[in-house]
C-alpha positions, 0 to 999 in steps of 0.5 A: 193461350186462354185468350183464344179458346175462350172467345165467343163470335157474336158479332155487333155492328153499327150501321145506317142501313136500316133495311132487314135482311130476309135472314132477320131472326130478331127486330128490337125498337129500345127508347123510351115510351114517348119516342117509340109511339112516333113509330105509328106515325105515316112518316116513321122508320116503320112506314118506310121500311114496309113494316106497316103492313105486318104491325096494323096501327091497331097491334102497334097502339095495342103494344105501345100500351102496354108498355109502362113509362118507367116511374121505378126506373126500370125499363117493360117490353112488349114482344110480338111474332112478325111474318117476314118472306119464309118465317116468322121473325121476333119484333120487340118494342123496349121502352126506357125510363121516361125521366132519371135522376140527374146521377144517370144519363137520360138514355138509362144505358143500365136500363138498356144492357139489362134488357138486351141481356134478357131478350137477346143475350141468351140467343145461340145464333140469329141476325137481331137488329136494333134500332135505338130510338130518340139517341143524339150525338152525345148519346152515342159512345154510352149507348154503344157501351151499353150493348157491349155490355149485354154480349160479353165475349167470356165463357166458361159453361158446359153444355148440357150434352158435355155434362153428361157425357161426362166431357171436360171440354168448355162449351166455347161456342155460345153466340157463335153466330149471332150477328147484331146490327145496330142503328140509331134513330132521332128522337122522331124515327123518321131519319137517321141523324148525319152527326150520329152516321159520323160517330158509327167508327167511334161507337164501333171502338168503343163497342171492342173496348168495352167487351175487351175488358169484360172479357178479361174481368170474366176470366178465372185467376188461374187464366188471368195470371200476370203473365198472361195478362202482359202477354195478352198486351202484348198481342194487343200492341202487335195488332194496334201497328207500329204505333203503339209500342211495349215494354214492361219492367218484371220482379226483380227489376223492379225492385232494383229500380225502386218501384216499392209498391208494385214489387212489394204487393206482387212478390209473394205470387208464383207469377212475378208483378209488372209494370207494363208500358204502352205508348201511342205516339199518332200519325203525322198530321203536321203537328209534332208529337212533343207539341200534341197534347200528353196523356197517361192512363194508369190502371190497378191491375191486381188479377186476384187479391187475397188481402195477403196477409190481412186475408180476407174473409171467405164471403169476402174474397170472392169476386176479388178476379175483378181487382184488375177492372181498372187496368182492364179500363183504361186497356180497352179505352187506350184500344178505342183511342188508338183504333179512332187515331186520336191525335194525342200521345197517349201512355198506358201504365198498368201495375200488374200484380197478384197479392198473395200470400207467401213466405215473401208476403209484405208485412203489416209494420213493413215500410216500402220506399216508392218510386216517388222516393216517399216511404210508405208504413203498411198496417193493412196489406189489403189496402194495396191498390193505391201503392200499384197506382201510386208507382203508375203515378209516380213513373208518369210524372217522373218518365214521360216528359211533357204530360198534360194530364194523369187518369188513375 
């Protein structure tokens, strides 16, 4: 299977050990200016870990210097070599916007994915430890997210060497022993913060999510076909344990059970759509499942739009693999909810479709009946995603009972 040949091994740990390894290759400081000149404190994380004697007060204020406080909105850097026992490690200092807008969090997540993926994501192998300054419990899933983001698990690329031996074979192996230990510092880096130790399992499902829907978003259409995208759930659910269970409703059986859209959008592909189905019903915990609290998450999987037979332009189509990122969401945030236990009964509905073009194609003009029973006039056949959500929608109010809430 696709899923398996492309992976990379780039590992990344959350952990409250704030001690380097002898092996460190790579020592990162990310918060924003403000926060990291504490660092030159006597009671910082620095002093305490002996870091002191290899960063002179005099080097550190130098960098700290030339650090700028981020008033475009972009994040500097100022980098270093630091004499560990045998070698010389990399010591990074990172600062982040010093204010944002109220649209973006105050920790810039885009800012610190952006500057991971230049200093460290390029990395073949290596053990980087990061140390995120100034982060408070709230902090904690979108900053995990974030450094998820700077290690995708996806690759594609030849190697140099297997190009010119003129060697088909996929260069599978980038990251594959970079190890990333990541710490959270208070905003005075002297201590580790006993509400955010607490939060290291979440920020650690959190962190799979996420590359799990990077990874699948990067795949090609020729991997990612329906079928094995629904066969890639399927393994998921097999993984997460016997509380979570699978079905699926595929083609033809769609259309006989009246799901309009989904079956409309997806006929005309050499891989059939289908309505897959993950249910997480959470441990006993002397709450009955009918009296938890009900969730559904409903996810546009379309793996390739081509517009059908509204086609698209040729500038316009590329890019159309991620249509399936909402799907691809909701999959990866279903897994961290799982993973944590959380005590509510969660749904996972995502319509899984190509829209293609074929003599099976929908039409413009054509009418579909929903599975609400509504019936929908097509007069752009690229306007697909809300006729596979409106289904997801629909078999969540209609199929499960007692539901508190539907995210599409």
């Amino acid at each position: 299977m696709f899923f398996n040949h492309t992976a990379s091994k780039s590992t990344i740990n959350f952990t409250n050990d704030h001690a380097l390894s002898d092996d460190t290759t790579d020592i990162h400081f990310i918060g924003r200016k403000s926060t990291l000149e504490k660092l030159n404190q006597p009671k910082s994380i620095i002093n305490e870990m002996g870091l002191a004697t290899q960063t002179p007060s005099d080097m550190f204020d130098a960098m700290i210097s030339r650090l700028s406080s981020g008033a475009n909105g972009g994040g500097s850097s100022c980098s270093t070599f630091l004499p560990m026992t045998d070698k010389f490690a990399n010591f990074h200092l990172i600062s982040l916007p010093e204010t944002v807008s109220r649209h973006n969090h105050h920790m810039s997540p885009h800012v610190i994915t952006d500057m991971l993926i230049s200093k460290v994501s390029t990395k073949k192998s290596g053990k980087v430890k990061l140390y995120v300054a100034g982060v408070e419990p709230g902090d904690v899933a979108p900053v995990a997210a974030a450094i998820a983001r700077a290690f995708p698990l996806y690759n594609s690329k030849t190697s140099s060497g297997q190009q010119k031996k003129g060697d088909d074979d996929i260069d599978n192996n980038n990251n594959d022993d970079l190890l990333i230990d990541v710490c959270f510092l208070t905003e005075a880096c002297d201590t580790f913060s006993t509400e955010i130790m607490v939060q290291l399992a979440s920020a650690e499902a959190v962190t799979k999510g996420v590359r799990l829907a990077a990874k699948l978003g990067d795949m090609t259409p020729a991997e990612l076909t329906t079928d094995a995208y629904a066969d890639q759930c399927k393994h998921i659910a097999k993984e997460l344990g016997e509380c979570v269970t699978y079905e699926e409703i595929v083609g033809e059986d769609l259309d006989k059970l009246q799901y309009g859209g989904l079956y409309g959008v997806g006929k005309a592909a050499e891989c059939p759509p289908r309505l897959v189905i993950m249910t997480y019903t959470p441990p006993s915990s002397g709450t009955s499942s009918e009296a938890c609290e009900s969730v559904a998450l409903c996810g546009k999987g379309v793996v390739y739009d081509s517009g059908g037979l509204s086609l698209k332009s040729k500038t316009g189509m590329c890019g159309m693999k991620h249509d399936m990122g909402g799907s691809a969401g909701v999959l990866g945030g279903f897994c961290a909810a799982v993973e944590l236990k959380v005590p509510k009964k969660i749904t996972l509905l995502l319509g899984i479709v190509e829209n293609a073009i074929g003599p099976l194609a929908v039409r413009n003009d054509d009418i579909l009946k929903m599975y609400s029973g509504k019936t929908v006039e097509i007069n752009n056949t690229d306007a697909e995603g809300r006729l596979v959500l409106a289904d997801c929608v629909s078999h969540a109010s209609k199929n499960l009972g007692k539901v508190d809430l539907i995210v599409d």
